[in-house]
C-alpha positions as CSV (number, residue, x, y, z in Angstrom):
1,X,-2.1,-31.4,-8.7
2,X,-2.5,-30.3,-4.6
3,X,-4.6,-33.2,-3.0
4,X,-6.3,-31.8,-0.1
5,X,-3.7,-33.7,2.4
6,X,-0.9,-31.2,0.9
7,X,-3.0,-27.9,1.1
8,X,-1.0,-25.1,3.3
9,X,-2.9,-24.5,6.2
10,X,-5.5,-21.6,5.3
11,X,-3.4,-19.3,8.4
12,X,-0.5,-19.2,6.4
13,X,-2.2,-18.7,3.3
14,X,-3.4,-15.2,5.0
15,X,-0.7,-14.4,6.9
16,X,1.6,-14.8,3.2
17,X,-1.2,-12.7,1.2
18,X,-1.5,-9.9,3.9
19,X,2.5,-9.3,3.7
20,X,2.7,-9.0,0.3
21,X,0.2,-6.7,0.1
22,X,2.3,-4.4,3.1
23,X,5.0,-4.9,0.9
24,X,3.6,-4.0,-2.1
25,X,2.2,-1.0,-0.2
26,X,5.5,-0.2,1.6
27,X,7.5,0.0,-1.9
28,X,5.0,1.9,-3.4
29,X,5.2,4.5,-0.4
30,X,8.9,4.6,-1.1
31,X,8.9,5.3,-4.8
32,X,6.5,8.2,-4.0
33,X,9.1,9.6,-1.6
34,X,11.6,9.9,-4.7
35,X,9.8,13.4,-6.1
36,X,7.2,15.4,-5.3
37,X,5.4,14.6,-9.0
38,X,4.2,11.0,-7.3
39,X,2.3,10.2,-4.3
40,X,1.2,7.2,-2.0
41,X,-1.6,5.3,-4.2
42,X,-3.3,4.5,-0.7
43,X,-3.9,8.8,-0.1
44,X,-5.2,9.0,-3.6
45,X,-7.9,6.4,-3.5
46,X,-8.6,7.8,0.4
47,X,-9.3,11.6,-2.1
48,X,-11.5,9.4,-4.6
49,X,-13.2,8.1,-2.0
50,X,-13.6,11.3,0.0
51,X,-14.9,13.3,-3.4
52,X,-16.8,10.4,-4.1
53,X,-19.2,9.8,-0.9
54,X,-21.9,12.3,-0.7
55,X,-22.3,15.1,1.8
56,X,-24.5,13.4,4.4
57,X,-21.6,10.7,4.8
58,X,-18.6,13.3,5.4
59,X,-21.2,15.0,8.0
60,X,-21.8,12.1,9.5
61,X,-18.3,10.5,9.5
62,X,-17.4,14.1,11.0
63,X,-19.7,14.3,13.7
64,X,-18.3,10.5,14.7
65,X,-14.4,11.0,14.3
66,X,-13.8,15.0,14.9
67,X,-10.8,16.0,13.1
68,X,-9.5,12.2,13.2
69,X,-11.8,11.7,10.1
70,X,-9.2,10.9,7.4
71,X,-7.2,9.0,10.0
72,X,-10.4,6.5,9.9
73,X,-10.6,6.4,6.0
74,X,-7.0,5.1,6.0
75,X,-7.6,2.8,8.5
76,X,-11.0,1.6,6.8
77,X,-9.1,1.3,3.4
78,X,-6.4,-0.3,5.0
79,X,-8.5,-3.2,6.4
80,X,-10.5,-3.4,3.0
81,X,-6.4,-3.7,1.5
82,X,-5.9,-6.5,4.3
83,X,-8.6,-8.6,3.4
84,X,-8.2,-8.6,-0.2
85,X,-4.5,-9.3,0.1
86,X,-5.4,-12.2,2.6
87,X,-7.6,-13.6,-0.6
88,X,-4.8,-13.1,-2.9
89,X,-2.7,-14.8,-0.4
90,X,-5.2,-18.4,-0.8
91,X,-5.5,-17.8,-4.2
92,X,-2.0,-17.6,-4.9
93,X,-1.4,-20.6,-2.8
94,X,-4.3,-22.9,-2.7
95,X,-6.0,-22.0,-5.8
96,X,-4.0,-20.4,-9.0
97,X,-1.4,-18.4,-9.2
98,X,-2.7,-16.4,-12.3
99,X,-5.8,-15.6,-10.6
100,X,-3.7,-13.8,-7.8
101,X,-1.6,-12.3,-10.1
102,X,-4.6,-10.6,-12.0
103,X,-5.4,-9.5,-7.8
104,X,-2.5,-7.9,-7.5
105,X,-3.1,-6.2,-10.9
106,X,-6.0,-5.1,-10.2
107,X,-4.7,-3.9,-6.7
108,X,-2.5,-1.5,-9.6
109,X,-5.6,-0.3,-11.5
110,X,-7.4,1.2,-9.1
111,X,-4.5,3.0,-7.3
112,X,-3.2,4.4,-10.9
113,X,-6.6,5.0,-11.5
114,X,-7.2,7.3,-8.9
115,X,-3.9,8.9,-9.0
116,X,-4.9,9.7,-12.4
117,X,-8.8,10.8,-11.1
118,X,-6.9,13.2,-9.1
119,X,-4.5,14.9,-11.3
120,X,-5.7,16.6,-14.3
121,X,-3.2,16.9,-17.2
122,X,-1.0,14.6,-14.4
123,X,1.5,13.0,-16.7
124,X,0.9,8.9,-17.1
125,X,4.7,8.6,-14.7
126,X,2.4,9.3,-12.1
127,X,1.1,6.0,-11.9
128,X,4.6,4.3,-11.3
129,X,3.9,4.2,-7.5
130,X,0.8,1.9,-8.0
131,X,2.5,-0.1,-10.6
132,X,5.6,-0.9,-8.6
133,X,3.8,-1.9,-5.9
134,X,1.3,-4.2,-8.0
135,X,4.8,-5.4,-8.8
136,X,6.2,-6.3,-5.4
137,X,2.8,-8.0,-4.6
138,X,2.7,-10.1,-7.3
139,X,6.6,-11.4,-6.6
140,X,6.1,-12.2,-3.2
141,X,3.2,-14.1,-4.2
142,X,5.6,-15.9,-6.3
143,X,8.2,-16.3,-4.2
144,X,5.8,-17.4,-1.9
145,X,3.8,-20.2,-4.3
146,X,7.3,-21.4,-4.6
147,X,8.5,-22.0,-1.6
148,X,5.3,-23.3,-0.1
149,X,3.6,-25.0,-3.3
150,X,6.3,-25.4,-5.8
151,X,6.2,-29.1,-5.7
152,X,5.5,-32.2,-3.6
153,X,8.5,-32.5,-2.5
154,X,8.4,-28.8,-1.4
155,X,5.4,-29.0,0.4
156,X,6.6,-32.3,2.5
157,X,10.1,-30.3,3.7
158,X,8.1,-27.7,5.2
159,X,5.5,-29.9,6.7
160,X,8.3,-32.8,7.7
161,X,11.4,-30.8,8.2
162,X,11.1,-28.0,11.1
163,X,14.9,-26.2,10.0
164,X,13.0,-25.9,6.3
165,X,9.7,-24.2,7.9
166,X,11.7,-22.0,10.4
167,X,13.9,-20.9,7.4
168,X,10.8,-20.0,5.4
169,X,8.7,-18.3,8.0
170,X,12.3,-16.4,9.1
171,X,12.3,-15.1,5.5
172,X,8.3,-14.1,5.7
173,X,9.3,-12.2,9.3
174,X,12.1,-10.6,7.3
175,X,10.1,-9.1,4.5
176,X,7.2,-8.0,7.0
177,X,9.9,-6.2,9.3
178,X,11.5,-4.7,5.3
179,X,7.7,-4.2,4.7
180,X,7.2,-1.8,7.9
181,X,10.3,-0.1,7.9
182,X,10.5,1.0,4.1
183,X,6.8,2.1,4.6
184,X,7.8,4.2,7.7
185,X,11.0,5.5,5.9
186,X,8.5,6.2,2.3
187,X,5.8,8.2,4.5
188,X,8.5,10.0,6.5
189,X,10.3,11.2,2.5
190,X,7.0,12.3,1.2
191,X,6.6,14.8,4.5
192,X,9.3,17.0,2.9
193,X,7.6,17.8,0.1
194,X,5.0,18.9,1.8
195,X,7.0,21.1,4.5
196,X,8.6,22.3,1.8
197,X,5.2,23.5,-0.2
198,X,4.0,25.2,2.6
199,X,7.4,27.2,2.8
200,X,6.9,27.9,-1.3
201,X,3.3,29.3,-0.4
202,X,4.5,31.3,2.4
203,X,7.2,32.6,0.5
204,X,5.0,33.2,-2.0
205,X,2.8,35.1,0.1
206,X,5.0,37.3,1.5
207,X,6.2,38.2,-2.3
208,X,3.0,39.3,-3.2
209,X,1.8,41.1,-0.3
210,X,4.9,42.2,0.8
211,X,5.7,43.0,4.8
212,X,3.5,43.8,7.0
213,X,3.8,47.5,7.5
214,X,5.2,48.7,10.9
215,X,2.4,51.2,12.7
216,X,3.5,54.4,13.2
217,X,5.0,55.7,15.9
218,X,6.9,52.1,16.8
């Protein structure tokens, strides 16, 4: 049992919860890049939130961010992601593990659930985005606990032995910089599908409608 002598300092309790929660976030980012079927749990709960709000907020969030609206619904639900990975982050390794394993399932829920919300007739493989990266959350976690809080002995190497702690925040930098660039490399996949829909409805467009006509006499 942790006495309060061997507690990790409550900074590295945050810092370890907010980059599993990047990473969770970055891998499922990548997995929606493989098709066009799935997409980034984070832009579906931004659409549940946007459908869910009522008029007089999108007005007013409008008339406050111009055309950068949605910009500042990601960045709102990516704080509100930050803090709650920071909790999972002192849970998992001042509290109990379980309890921030059920966080990060949670953290699954709701981004299958509103992948669901916005999909009608979706099939359920939708939802592997949100459970891969409940996944990824909940391993760092681990990894983390382990490391950190595994044992006694543990906890005295990395608050006795500098080559242990440098070794451990090294591998934390690691999977932050993994973290950012998978993310990056996810949300720059998923732009394809996109570009290529609009190309499909252009196409598409032209089929039906046909060429303009050339006016007479040109």
């Amino acid at each position: 049992m942790e006495t309060p002598q061997t507690r990790p300092p409550l900074t590295l309790c945050l810092v370890v919860g907010v980059v599993a929660g990047a990473t969770g976030i970055a891998a499922a980012q990548l997995i929606a890049s493989i098709t066009r079927n799935f997409r980034s749990p984070v832009l579906d709960v931004g659409d549940r939130v946007v459908d869910g709000v009522p008029s007089w907020a999108k007005d007013l969030a409008i008339s406050w961010f111009g055309t950068n609206d949605k910009i500042a619904l990601l960045v709102g639900i990516g704080s509100m992601l930050g803090v709650f990975a920071a909790v999972l982050g002192v849970l998992a390794l001042r509290k109990n593990l379980n309890l921030a394993y059920a966080g990060a399932a949670l953290f699954g829920v709701i981004g299958a659930a509103a992948t669901l919300g916005r999909r009608t007739g979706a099939n359920v493989s939708v939802v592997i985005p949100s459970i891969v990266g409940a996944g990824v959350v909940a391993l760092v976690l681990w990894w983390a606990r382990r490391q950190v809080v595994g044992n006694e002995q543990v906890t005295t190497s990395l608050e006795e032995h500098p080559s242990h702690r440098r070794r451990f925040l090294a591998s934390l930098g690691l999977i932050s910089t993994v973290a950012v660039v998978g993310g990056l490399t996810g949300q720059r996949l998923e732009r394809r599908f996109s570009a290529e829909g609009s190309r499909d409805s252009v196409a598409l467009t032209q089929g039906t409608t046909g060429p303009p006509a050339i006016p007479t006499g040109a």
